[in-house]
C-alpha positions as CSV (number, residue, x, y, z in Angstrom):
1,X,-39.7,38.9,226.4
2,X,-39.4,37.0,229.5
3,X,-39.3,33.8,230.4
4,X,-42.4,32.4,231.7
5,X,-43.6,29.0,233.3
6,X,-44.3,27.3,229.9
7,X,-40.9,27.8,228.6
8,X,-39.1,24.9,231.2
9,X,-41.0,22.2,229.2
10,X,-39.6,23.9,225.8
11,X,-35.9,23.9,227.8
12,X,-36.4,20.4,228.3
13,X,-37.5,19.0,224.9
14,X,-34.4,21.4,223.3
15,X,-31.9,19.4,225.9
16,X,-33.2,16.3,225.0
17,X,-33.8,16.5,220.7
18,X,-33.4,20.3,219.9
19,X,-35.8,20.5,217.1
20,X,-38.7,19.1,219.3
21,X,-38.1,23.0,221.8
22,X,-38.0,24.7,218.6
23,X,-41.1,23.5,216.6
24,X,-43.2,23.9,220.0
25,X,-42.3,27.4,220.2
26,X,-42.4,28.9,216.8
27,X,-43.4,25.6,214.5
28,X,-43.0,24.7,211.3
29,X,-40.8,27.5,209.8
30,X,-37.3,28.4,209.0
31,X,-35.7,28.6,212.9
32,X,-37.3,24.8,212.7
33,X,-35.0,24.0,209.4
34,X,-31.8,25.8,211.0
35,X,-32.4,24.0,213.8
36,X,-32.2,20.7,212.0
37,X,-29.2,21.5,210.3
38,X,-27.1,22.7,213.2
39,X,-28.5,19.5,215.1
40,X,-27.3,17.4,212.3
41,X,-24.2,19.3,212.0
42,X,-23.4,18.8,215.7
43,X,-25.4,18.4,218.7
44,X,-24.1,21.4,220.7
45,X,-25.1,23.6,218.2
46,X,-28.4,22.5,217.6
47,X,-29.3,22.9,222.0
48,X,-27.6,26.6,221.5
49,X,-29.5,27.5,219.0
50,X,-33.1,26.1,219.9
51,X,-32.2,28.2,223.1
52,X,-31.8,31.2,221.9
53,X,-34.8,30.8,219.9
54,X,-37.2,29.8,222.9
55,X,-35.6,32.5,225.1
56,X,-36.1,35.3,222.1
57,X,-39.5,34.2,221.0
């Protein structure tokens, strides 16, 4: 899909505290728990993945 208007504030949260992009766009599910661990596991990892997941979504 593409990206849309509504995504930037997503971008933004996932930059700031990954999680927070990633339970806006698909919520409370297993991309949400991977994201926490790959946050926890190192921060990089966490913004990568919670992008993906908004730009796949």
């Amino acid at each position: 899909m593409g990206l849309t208007c509504g995504d930037i504030p997503k971008f933004i949260c996932a930059l700031i505290f990954p999680p927070i992009g990633v339970l806006i766009e698909t919520g409370c599910d297993k991309h949400l728990v991977i994201c926490i661990l790959l946050t926890l596991l190192g921060y990089l990892p966490g913004i990568i993945y919670a992008c993906y997941v908004i730009i796949d979504k």
